[in-house]
C-alpha positions as a Markdown table, in Angstrom:
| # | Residue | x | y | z |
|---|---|---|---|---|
| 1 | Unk | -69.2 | 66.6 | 6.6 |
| 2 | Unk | -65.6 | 66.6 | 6.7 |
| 3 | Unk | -63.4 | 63.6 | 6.0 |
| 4 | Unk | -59.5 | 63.4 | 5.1 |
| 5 | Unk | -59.2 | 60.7 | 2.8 |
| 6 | Unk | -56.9 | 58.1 | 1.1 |
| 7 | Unk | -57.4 | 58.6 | -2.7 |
| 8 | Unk | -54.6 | 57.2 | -4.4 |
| 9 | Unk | -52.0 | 54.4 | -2.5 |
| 10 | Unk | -48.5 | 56.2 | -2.2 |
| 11 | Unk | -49.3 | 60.2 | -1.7 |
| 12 | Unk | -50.5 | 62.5 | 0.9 |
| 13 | Unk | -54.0 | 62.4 | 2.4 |
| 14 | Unk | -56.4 | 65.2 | 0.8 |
| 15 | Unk | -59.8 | 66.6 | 2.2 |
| 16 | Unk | -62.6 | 66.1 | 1.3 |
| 17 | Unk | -66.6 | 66.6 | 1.4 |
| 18 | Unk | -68.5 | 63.9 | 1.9 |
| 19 | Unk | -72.2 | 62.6 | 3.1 |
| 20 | Unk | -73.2 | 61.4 | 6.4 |
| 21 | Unk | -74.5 | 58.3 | 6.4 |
| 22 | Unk | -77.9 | 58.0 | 8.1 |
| 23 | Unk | -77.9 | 55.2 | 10.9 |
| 24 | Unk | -80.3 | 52.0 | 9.3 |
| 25 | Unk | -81.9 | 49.1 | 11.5 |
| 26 | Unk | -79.3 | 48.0 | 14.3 |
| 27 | Unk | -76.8 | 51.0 | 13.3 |
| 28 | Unk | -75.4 | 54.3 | 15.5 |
| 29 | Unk | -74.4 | 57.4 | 14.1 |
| 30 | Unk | -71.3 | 58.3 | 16.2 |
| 31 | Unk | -69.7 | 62.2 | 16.1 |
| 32 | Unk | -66.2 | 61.8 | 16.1 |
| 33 | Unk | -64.4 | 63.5 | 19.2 |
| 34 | Unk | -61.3 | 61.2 | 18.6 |
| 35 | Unk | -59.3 | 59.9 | 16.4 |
| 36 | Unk | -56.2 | 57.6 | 16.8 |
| 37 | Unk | -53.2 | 58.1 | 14.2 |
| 38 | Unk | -51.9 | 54.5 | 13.8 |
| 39 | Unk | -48.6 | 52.7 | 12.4 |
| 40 | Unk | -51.0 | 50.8 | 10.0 |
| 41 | Unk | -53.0 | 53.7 | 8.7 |
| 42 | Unk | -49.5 | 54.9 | 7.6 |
| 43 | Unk | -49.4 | 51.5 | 5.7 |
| 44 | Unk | -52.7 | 51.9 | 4.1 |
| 45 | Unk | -51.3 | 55.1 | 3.1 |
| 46 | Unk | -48.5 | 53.5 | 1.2 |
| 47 | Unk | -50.1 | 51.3 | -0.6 |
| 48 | Unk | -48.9 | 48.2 | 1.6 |
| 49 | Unk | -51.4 | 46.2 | 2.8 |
| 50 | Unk | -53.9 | 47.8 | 0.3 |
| 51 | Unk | -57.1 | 49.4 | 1.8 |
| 52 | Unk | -60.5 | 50.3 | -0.7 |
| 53 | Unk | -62.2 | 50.7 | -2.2 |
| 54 | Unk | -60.9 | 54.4 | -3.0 |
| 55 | Unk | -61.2 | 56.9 | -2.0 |
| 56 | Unk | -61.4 | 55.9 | 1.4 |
| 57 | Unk | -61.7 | 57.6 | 4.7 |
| 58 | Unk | -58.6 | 56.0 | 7.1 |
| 59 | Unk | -58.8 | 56.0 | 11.0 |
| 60 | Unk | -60.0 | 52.5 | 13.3 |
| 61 | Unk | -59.0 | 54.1 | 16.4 |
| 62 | Unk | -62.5 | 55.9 | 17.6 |
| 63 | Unk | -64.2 | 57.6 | 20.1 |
| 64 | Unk | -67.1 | 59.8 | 20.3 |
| 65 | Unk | -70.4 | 60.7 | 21.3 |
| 66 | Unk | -73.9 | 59.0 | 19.5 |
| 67 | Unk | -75.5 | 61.2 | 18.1 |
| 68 | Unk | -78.8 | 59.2 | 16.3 |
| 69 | Unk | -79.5 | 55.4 | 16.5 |
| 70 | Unk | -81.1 | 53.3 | 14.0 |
| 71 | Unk | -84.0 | 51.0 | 15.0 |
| 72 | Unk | -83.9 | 48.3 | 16.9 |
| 73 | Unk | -80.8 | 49.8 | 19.4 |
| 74 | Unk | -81.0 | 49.6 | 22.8 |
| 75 | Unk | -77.3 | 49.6 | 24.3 |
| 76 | Unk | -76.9 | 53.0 | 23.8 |
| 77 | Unk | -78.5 | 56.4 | 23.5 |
| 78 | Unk | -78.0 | 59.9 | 22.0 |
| 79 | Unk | -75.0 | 61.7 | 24.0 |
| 80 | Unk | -73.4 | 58.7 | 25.5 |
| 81 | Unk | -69.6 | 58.9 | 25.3 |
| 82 | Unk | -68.9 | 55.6 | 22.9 |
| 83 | Unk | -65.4 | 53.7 | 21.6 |
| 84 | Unk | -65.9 | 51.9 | 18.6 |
| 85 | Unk | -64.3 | 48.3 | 18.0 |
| 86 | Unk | -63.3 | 48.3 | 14.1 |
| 87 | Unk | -63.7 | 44.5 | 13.6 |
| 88 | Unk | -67.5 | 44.9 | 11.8 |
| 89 | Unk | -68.4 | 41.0 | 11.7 |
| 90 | Unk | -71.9 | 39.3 | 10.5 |
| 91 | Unk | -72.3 | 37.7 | 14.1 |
| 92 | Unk | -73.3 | 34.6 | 12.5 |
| 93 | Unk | -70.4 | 32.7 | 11.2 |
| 94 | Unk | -68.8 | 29.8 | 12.8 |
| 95 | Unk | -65.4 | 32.3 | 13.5 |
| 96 | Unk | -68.0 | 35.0 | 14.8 |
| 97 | Unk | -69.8 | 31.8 | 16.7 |
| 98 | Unk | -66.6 | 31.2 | 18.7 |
| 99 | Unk | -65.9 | 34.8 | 19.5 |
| 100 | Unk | -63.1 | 35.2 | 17.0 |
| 101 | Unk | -64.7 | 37.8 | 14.6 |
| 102 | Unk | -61.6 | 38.8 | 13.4 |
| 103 | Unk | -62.2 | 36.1 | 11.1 |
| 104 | Unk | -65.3 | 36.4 | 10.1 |
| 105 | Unk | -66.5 | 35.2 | 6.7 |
| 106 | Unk | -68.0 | 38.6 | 5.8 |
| 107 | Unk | -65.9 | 41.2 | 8.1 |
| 108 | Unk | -64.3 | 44.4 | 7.3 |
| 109 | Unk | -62.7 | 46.6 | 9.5 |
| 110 | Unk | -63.1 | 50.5 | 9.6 |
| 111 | Unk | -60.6 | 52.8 | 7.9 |
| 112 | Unk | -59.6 | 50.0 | 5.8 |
| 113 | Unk | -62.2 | 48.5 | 4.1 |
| 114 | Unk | -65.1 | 51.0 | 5.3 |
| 115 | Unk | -65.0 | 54.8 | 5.9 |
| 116 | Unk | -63.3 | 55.2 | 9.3 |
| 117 | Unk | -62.4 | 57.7 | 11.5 |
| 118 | Unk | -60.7 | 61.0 | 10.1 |
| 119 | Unk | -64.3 | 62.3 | 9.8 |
| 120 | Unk | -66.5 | 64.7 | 11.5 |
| 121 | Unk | -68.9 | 61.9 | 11.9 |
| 122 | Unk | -69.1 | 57.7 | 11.2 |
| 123 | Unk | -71.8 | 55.0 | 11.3 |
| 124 | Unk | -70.9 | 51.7 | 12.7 |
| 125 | Unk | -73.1 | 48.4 | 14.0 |
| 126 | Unk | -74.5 | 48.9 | 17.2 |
| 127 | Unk | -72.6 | 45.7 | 18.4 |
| 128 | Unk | -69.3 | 47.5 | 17.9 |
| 129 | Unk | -69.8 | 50.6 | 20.2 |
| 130 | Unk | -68.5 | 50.1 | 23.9 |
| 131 | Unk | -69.7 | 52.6 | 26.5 |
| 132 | Unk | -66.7 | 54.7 | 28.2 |
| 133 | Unk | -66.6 | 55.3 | 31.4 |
| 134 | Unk | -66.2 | 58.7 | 32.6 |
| 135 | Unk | -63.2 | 58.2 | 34.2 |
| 136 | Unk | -61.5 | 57.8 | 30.9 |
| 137 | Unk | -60.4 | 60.5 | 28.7 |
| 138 | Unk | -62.3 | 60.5 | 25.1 |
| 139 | Unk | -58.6 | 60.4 | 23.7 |
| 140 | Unk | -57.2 | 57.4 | 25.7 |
| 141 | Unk | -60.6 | 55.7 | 24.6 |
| 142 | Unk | -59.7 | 56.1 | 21.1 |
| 143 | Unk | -56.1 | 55.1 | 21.0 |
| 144 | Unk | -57.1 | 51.7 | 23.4 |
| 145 | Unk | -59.2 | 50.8 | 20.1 |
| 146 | Unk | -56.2 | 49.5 | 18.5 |
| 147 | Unk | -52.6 | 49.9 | 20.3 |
| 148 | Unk | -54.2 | 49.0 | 23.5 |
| 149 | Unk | -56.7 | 46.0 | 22.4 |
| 150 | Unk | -54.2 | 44.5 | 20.3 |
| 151 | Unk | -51.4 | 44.6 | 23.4 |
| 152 | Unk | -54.0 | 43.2 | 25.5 |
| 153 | Unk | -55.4 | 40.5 | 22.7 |
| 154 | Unk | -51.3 | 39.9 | 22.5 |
| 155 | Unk | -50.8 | 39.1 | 25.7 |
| 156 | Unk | -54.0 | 36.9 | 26.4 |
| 157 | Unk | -52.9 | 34.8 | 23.5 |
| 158 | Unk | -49.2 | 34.3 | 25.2 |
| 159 | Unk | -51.3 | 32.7 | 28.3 |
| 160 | Unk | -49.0 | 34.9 | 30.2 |
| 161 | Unk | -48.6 | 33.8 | 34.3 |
| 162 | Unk | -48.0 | 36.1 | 36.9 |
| 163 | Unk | -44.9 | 36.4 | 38.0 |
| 164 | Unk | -43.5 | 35.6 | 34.1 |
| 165 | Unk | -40.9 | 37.4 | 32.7 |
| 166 | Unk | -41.9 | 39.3 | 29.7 |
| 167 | Unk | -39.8 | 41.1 | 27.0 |
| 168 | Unk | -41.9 | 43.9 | 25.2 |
| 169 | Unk | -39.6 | 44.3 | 21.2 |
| 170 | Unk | -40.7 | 48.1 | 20.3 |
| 171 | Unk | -42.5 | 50.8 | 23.2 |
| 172 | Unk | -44.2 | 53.5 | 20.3 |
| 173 | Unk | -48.0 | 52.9 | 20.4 |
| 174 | Unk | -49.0 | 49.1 | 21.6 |
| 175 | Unk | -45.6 | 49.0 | 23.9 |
| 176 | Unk | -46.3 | 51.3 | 25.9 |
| 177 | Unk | -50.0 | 49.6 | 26.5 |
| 178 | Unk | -48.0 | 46.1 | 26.8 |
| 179 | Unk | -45.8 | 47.0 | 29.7 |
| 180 | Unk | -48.3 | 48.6 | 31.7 |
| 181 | Unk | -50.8 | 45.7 | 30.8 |
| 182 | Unk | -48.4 | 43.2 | 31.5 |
| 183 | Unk | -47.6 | 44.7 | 35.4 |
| 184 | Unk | -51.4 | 44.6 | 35.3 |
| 185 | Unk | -51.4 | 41.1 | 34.7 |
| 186 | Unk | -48.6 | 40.4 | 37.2 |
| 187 | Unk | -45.5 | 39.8 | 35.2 |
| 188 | Unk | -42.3 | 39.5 | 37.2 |
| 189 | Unk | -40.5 | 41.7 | 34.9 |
| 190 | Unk | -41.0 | 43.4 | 31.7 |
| 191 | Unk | -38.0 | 44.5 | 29.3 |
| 192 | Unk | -38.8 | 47.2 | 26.9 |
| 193 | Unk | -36.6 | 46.7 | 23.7 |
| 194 | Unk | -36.2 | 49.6 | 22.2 |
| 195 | Unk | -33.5 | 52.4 | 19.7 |
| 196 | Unk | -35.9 | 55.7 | 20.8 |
| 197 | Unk | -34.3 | 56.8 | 24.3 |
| 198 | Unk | -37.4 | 59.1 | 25.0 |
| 199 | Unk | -40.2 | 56.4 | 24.6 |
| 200 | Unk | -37.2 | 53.7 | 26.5 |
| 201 | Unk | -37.2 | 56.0 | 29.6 |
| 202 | Unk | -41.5 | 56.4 | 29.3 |
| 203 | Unk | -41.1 | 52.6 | 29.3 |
| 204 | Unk | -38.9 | 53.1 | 32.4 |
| 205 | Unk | -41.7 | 55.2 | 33.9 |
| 206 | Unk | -44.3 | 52.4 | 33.5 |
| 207 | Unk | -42.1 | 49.8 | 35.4 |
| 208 | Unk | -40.2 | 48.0 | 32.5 |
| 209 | Unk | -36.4 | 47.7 | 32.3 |
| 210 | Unk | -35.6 | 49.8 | 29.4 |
| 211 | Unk | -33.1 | 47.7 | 26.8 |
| 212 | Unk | -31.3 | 49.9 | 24.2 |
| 213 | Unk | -30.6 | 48.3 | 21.3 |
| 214 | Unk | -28.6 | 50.5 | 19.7 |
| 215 | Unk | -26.0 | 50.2 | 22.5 |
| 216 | Unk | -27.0 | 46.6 | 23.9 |
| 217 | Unk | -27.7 | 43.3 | 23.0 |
| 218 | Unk | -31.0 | 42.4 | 23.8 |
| 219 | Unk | -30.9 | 38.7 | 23.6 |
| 220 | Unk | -28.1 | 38.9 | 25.5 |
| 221 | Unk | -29.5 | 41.3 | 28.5 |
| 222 | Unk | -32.6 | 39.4 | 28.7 |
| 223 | Unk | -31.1 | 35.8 | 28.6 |
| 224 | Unk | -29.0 | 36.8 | 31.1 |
| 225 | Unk | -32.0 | 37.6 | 33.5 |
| 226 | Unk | -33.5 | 33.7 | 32.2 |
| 227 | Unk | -34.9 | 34.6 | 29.4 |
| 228 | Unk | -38.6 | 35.8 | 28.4 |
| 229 | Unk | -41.7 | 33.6 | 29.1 |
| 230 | Unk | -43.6 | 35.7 | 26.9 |
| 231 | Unk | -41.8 | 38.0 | 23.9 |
| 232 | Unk | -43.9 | 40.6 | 22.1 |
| 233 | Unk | -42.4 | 41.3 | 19.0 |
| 234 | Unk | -44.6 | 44.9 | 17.8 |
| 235 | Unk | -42.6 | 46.4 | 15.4 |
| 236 | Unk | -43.0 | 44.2 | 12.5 |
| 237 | Unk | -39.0 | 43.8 | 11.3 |
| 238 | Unk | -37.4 | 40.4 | 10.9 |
| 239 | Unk | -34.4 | 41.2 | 12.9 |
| 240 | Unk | -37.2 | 41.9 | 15.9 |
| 241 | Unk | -39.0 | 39.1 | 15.6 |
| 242 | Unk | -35.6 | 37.3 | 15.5 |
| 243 | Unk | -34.6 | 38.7 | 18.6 |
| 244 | Unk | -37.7 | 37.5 | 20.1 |
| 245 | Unk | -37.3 | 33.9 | 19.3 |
| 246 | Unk | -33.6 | 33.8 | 20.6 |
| 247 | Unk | -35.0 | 35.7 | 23.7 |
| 248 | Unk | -37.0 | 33.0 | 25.3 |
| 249 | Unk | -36.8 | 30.6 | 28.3 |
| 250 | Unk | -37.9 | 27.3 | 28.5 |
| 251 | Unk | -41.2 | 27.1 | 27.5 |
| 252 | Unk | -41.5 | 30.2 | 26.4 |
| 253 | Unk | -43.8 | 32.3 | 23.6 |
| 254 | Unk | -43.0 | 35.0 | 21.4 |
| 255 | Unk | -45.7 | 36.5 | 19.8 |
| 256 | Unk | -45.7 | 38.3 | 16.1 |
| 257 | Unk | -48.0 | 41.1 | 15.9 |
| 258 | Unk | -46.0 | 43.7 | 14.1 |
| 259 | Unk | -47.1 | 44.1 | 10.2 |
| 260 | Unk | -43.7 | 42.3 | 9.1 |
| 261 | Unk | -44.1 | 42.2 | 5.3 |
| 262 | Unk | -40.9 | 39.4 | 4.7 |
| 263 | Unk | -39.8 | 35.7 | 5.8 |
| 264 | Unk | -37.8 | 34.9 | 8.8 |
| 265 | Unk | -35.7 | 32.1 | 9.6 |
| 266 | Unk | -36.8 | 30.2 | 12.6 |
| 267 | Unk | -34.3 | 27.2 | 13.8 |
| 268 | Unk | -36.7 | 24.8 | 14.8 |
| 269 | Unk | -34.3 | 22.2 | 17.1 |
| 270 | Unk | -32.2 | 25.3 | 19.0 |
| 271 | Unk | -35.1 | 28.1 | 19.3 |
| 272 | Unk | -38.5 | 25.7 | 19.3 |
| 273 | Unk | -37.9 | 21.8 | 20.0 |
| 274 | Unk | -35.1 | 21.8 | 22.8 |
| 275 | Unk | -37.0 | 24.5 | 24.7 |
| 276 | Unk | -40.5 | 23.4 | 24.0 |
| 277 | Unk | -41.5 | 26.8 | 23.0 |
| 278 | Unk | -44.0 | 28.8 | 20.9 |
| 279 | Unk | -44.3 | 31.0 | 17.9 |
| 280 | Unk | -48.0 | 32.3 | 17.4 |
| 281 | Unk | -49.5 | 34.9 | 16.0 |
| 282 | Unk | -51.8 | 37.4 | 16.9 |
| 283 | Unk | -54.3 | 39.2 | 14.8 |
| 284 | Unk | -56.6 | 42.4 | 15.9 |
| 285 | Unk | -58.1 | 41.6 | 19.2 |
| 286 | Unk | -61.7 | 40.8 | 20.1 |
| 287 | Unk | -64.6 | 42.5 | 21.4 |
| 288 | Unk | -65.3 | 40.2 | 24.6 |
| 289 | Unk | -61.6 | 41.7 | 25.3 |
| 290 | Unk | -62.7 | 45.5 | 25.4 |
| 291 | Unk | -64.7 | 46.1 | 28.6 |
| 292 | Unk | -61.9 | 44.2 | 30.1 |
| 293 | Unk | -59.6 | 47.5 | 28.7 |
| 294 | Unk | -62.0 | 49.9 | 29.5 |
| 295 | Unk | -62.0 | 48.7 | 33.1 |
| 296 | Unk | -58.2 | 48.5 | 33.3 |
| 297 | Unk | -58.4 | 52.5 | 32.3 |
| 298 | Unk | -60.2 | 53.7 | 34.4 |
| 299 | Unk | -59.0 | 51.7 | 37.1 |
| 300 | Unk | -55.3 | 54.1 | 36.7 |
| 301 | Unk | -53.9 | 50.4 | 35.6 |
| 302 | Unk | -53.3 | 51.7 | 31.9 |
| 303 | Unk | -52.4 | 55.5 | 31.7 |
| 304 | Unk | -52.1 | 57.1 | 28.7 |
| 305 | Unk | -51.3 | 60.8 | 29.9 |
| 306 | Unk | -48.0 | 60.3 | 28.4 |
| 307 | Unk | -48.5 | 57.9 | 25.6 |
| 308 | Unk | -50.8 | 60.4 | 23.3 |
| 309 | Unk | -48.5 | 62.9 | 23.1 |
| 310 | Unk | -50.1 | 65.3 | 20.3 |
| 311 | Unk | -53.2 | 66.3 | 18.9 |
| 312 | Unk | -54.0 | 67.6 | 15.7 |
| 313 | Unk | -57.4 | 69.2 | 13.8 |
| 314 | Unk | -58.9 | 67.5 | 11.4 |
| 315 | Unk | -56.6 | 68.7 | 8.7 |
| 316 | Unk | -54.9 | 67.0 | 6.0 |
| 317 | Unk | -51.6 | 68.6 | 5.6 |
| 318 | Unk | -51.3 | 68.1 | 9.7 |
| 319 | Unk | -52.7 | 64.7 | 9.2 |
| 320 | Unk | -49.6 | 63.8 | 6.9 |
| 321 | Unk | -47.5 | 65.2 | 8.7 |
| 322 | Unk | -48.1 | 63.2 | 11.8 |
| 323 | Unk | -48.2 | 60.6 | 9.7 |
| 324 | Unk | -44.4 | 61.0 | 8.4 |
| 325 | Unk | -43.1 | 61.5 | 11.4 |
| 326 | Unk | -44.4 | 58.1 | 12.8 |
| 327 | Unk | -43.5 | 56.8 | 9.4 |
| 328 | Unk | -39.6 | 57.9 | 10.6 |
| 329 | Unk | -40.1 | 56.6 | 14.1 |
| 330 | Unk | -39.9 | 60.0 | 15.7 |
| 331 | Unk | -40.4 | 60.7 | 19.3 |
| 332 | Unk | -44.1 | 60.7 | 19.3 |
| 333 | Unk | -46.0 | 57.9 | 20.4 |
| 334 | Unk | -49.6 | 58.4 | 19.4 |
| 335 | Unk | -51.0 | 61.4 | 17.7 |
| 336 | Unk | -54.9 | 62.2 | 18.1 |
| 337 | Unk | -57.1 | 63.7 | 15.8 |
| 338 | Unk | -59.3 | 65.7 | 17.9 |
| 339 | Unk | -62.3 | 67.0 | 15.0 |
């Protein structure tokens, strides 16, 4: 089959021939109709956080259709419409015990430690496929693997209230999930922090109060409004994750989740101690969390007509293309591979 692939950390993508791999006991074979270009995969590209072994087939955003099943699965048959969740756990751990297999002893996750994605086919645990339901667009499906489950995993971790004021710090991919996930969840209001005026006015469009940075202060704006009860800091920058902190209210919780590579000062007495706030962290999402997603899709509460904005073959020099211009923070939000 086909596969674009990461071969050396650093340069382009390159294609590739490789074997399908037969589904064993308790495994589906899935034919990739969708594949999810993420901020991440553009890290693993780089060299920063490393991905292997090489050469490696990138992509954890997936949906398909099963084509064969392995023995011993029942939740799903041959031509069902699937999304994949990339946490692969052992299901036996005292962190997969709890639920949180994002920590599993013995996980991996697909298109970073494990042939993902950007391939014509891939074979996955049967525990990790998620039926979709037809209401939901094979595309949407795939992105909602990542940006989406991660906003949502984000959000659930803040404990956020309806009626709370949240402040969302970068709209590309995941923000544009957050906002609409956070009306869904009845926030008050939602500030969308961002430097990109076309993905600040889709931001807009979902309900949030768009916040320009380049031409505002955000800490500023959204003090001035009583500060955020929950602050999503997705961009992974210092300076945002800053901003974040210095945005809250009393009691309030900022959440990291962006891939920030470098420290950050945090002033416990002003920003933690006289407000009684929070700084937690927020890794991957679960799969418990997922049919919650898929529900809120096809439901119309999470639209992503506008948030995957291109699509592109399975094709490397495309592939790496799309993958420079999120690199630069174009106007894009989420590019699809569509096989």
């Amino acid at each position: 089959m086909r596969a674009v692939r990461l071969v050396t950390p650093g340069k382009p993508l390159e294609s590739a021939e490789v074997e399908i791999a037969a589904p064993g006991r308790g495994e589906v074979l899935v034919h990739v109709q969708a594949a999810g270009i993420c901020r991440s995969d553009v890290h693993y590209r780089g060299g920063e956080p490393q991905a292997g072994p090489l050469p490696l087939t990138l992509g954890h955003e997936i949906a398909g259709v099963v084509d064969q099943v392995g023995d011993m699965v029942f939740r799903v048959a041959p031509g069902e419409t699937v999304a994949l969740h990339y946490q692969l756990s052992c299901g036996e751990c005292e962190y997969c015990a709890r639920g949180s297999e994002q920590f599993c002893r013995a996980g991996a996750m697909l298109g970073k430690d494990r042939d993902g994605g950007y391939a014509e086919f891939v074979t996955v645990p049967a525990r990790n496929v998620f039926l979709v339901p037809d209401a939901v667009p094979v595309a949407h499906a795939a992105v909602m693997m990542c940006s989406s489950a991660t906003s949502l995993h984000a959000l659930l971790k803040a404990r956020l209230a309806p009626g709370e004021t949240v402040a969302v710090f970068g709209v590309g991919g995941l923000g544009q999930s957050a906002v609409q996930l956070a009306g869904a969840m009845g926030a008050g209001q939602v500030f969308a922090v961002d430097i990109n005026p076309a993905k600040l006015e889709l931001a807009g469009h979902f309900g949030a109060i768009p916040v320009d940075a380049r031409s505002a202060e955000p800490v500023g704006v959204i003090r001035a409004a009583g500060g955020a009860d929950v602050a999503l800091e997705l961009i992974g920058l210092p300076e945002t994750l800053r901003q974040a902190l210095e945005s809250l209210a009393v009691f309030g919780r900022a959440v990291a989740v962006g891939l920030n590579q470098g420290p950050v000062p945090v002033y416990p007495y002003r920003e933690l101690i006289t407000r009684e706030a929070s700084l937690l962290g927020a890794a991957d999402h679960l799969a418990s969390e997922i049919p919650l997603l898929l529900n809120l899709a096809a439901s119309g509460k999470l639209d992503l007509d506008r948030v995957v904005t291109h699509h592109v073959p399975l094709d490397a020099i495309e592939i790496n293309q799309a993958m420079d211009h999120l690199e630069a923070y174009g106007d894009s939000v989420r590019t699809v591979i569509v096989p």
